[in-house]
C-alpha positions in Angstrom: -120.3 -71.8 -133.5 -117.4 -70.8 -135.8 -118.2 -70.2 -139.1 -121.2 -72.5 -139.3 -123.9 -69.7 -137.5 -126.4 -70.5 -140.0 -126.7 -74.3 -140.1 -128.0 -76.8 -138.0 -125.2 -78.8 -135.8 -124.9 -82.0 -137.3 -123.3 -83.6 -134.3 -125.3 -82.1 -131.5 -124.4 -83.7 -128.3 -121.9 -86.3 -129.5 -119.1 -87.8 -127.9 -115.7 -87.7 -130.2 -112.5 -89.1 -130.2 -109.9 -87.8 -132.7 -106.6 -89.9 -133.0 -103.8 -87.4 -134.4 -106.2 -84.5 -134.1 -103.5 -82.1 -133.0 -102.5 -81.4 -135.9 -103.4 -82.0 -140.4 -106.6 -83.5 -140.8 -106.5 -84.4 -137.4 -106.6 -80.7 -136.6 -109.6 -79.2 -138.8 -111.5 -82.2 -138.1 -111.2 -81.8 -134.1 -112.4 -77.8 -135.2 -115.4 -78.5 -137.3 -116.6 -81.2 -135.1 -116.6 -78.7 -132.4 -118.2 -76.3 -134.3 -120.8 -78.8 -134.9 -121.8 -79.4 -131.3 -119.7 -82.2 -130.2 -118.0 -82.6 -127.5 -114.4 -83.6 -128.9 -111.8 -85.4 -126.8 -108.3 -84.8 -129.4 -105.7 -87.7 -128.9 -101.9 -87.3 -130.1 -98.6 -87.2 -129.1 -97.7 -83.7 -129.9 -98.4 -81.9 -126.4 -97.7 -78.3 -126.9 -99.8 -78.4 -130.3 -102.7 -80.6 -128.9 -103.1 -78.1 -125.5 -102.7 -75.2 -128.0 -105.9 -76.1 -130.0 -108.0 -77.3 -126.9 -107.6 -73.9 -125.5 -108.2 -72.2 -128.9 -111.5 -74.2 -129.5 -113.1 -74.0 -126.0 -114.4 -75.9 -122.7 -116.5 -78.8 -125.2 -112.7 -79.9 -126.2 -109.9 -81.7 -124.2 -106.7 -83.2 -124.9 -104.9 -86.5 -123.8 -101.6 -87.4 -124.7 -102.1 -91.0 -126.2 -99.5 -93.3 -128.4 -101.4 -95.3 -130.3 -99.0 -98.0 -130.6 -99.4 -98.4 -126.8 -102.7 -100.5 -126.1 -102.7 -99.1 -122.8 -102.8 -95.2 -123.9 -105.5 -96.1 -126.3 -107.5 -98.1 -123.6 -106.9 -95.0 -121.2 -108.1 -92.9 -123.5 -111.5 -94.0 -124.2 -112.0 -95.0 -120.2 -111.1 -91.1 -119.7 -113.9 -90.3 -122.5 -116.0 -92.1 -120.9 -115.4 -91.1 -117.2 -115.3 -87.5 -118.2 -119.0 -87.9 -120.8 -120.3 -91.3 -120.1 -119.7 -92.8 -123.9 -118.0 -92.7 -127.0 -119.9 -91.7 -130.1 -117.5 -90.9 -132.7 -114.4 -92.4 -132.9 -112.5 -91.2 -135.8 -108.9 -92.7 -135.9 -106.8 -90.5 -138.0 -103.2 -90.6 -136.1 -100.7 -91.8 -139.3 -97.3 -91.1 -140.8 -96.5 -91.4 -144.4 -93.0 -93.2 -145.1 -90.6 -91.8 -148.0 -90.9 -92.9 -151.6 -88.4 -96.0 -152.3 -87.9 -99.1 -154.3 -88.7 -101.9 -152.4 -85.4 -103.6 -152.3 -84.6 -100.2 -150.0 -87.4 -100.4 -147.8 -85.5 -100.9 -144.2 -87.8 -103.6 -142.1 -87.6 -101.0 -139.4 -89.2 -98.1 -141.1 -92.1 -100.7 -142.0 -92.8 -101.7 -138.8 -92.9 -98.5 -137.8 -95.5 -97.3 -140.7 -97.4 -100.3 -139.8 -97.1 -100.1 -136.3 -98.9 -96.5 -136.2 -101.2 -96.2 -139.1 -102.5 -100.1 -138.9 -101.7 -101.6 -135.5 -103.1 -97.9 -134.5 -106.8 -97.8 -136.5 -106.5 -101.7 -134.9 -106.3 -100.7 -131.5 -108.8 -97.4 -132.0 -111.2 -99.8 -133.2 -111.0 -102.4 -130.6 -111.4 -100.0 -127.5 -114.2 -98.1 -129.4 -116.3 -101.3 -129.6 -115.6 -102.2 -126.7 -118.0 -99.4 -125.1 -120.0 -99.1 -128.3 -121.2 -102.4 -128.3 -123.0 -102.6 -124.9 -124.9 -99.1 -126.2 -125.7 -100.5 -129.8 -124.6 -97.4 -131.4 -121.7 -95.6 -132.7 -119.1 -94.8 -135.4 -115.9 -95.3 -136.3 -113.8 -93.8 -138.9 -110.5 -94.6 -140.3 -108.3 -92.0 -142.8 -107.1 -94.1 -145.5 -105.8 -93.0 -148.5 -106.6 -92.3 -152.5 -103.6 -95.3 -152.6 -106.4 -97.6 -151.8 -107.4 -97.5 -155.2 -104.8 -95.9 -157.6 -101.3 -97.3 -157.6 -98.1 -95.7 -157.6 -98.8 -92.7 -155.6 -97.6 -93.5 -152.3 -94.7 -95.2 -150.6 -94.6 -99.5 -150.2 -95.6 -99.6 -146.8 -97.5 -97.0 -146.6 -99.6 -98.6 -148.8 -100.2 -101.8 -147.3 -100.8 -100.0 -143.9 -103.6 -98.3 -145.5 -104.9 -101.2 -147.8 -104.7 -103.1 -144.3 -107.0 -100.5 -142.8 -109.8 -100.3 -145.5 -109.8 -104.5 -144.9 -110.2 -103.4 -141.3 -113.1 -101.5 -141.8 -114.8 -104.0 -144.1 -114.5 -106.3 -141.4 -115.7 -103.9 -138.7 -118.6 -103.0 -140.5 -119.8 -106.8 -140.9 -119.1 -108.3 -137.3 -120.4 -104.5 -135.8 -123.6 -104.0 -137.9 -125.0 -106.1 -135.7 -124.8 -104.2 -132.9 -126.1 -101.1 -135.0 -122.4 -99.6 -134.7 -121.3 -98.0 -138.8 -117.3 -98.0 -140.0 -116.1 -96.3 -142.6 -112.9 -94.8 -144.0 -112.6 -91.7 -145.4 -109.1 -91.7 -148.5 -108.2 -88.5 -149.3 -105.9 -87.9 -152.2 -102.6 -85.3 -151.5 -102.7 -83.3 -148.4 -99.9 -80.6 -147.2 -99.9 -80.7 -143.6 -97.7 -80.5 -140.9 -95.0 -78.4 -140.7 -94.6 -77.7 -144.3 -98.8 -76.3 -144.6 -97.1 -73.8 -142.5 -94.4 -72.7 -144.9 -95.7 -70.3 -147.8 -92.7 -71.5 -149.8 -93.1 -75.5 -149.8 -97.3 -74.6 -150.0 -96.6 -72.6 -153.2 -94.9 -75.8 -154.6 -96.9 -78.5 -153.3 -100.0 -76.9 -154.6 -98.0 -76.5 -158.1 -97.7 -80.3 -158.4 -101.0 -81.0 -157.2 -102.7 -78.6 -159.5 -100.8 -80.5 -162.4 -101.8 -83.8 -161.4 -105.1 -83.3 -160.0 -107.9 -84.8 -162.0 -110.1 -82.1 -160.5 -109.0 -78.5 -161.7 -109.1 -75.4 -160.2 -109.0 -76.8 -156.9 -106.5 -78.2 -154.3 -107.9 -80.9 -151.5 -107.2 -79.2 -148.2 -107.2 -80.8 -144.8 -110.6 -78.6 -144.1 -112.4 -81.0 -147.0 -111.3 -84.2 -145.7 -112.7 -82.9 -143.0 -116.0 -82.2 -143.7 -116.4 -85.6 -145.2 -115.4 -87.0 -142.1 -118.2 -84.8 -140.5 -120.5 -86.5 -143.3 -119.4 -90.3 -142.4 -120.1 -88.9 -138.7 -123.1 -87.4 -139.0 -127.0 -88.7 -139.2 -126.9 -88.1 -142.9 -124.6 -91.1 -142.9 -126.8 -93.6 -140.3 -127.2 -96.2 -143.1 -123.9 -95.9 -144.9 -120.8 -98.4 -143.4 -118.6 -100.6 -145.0 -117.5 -97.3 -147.2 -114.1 -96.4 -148.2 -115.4 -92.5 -149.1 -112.4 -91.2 -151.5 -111.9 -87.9 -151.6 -109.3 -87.5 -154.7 -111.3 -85.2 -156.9 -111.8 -88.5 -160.0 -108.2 -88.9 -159.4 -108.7 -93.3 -159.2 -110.8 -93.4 -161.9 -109.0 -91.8 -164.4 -106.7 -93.5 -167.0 -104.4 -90.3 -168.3 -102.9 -92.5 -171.3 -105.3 -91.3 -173.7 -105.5 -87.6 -172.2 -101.5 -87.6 -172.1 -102.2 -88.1 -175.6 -105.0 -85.5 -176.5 -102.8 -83.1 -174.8 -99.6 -83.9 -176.9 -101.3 -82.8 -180.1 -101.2 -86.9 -181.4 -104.2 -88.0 -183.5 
């Protein structure tokens, strides 16, 4: 294992799906999974990046190209799982875009369909196909990125945020009609994250982690892709087997902060 030689795998033998693991948080999930023991089957669109990785992590990792607006992709996807390792385990549906910041009055109905359409109608479809060969084995996970937006205002785009407000209703709902069949769902909101192209580019890094450090709650450090990560590896894991219905945000005290009276402390008033 890479970089974990000295701990126990905490996903021994499990069966993952990753949605969007090709690349972000998609990407340094699909690795530490790995490294944990589990057999990881990485979903996304991007081809060249998604065969890329699977080569770089080894034979416990495959790719398969998969639109998750398409309900047939994401139904070929888990039958694949499942024909290639006999069940799903894990399925942690992370595939999203993020929409620019704009007043709502210029919020084009197409760009919110679109947002909707891959970060809601997505997790939707994730879900369904998961349970659908969780259920008969009364087990599993599922796992939904959310976002910090979830429970701060402000800090993200219109639709956006309804397509990730939608999702944490999602999982609510999962966890009450799928605790039943002893199946967990959680989501996992991370605050800020530079990936993509741009976590790539030393120049837009430099700056992005400028603005975070100034409005991070949490000082001297920057949330990464690797620590969303690793939560998503705790909400996978069997340190998490009694834990569902979470939203687990990873924002360093970001939400539950009020900086009117700090703004003030810092401006010298009384």
């Amino acid at each position: 294992m890479s970089g974990n030689s000295a701990v126990s795998p905490r996903l021994q033998g499990k069966v993952a799906i990753v949605t969007g693991g090709a690349s972000g948080i998609g990407e340094s999930t699909a690795s530490l999974f790995n490294d944990h023991g589990a057999k990881v089957v990485i979903a996304d669109i991007q081809d060249d990046l998604g065969k890329t990785l699977t080569e770089h992590l080894g034979p416990n990792v495959t790719y398969i190209h998969c639109d998750v607006t398409d309900e047939d992709h994401v139904r070929g996807l888990v039958d694949a799982t499942v024909a290639k390792h006999g069940r799903v385990d894990i399925m942690y549906s992370n595939a999203g875009i993020a929409e620019r910041m704009a007043a709502i009055v210029d919020v084009d109905k197409g760009e919110l369909q679109r947002t909707l359409g891959i970060n809601l109608v997505g997790a939707f479809l994730a879900a369904k196909h998961a349970a659908r060969v969780m259920v008969p084995a009364r087990k599993g996970c599922i796992i939904f990125t959310a976002s910090a937006c979830t429970e701060v205002a402000g800090i993200a785009g219109h639709a956006y945020v309804a397509s990730k407000y939608g999702i944490v209703g999602l999982m609510k709902s999962l966890a009450v009609e799928l605790g039943s069949h002893g199946i967990r769902a959680n989501c996992v909101s991370p605050f800020g994250v530079l990936t993509g192209i741009a976590a790539r580019d030393d120049k837009a890094k430099l700056m992005f982690d400028g603005i975070m450090s100034a409005v991070g709650n949490l000082k001297g450090k920057i949330l990464t892709a690797d620590d969303v990560a690793k939560a998503a590896l705790y909400l996978a894991s069997e340190e998490a087997s009694y834990v569902s219905g979470l939203n687990l945000v990873v924002d360093g005290g970001y939400s539950v902060v009020n900086p009117t009276l700090t703004n003030v402390r810092s401006a010298g008033q009384p």
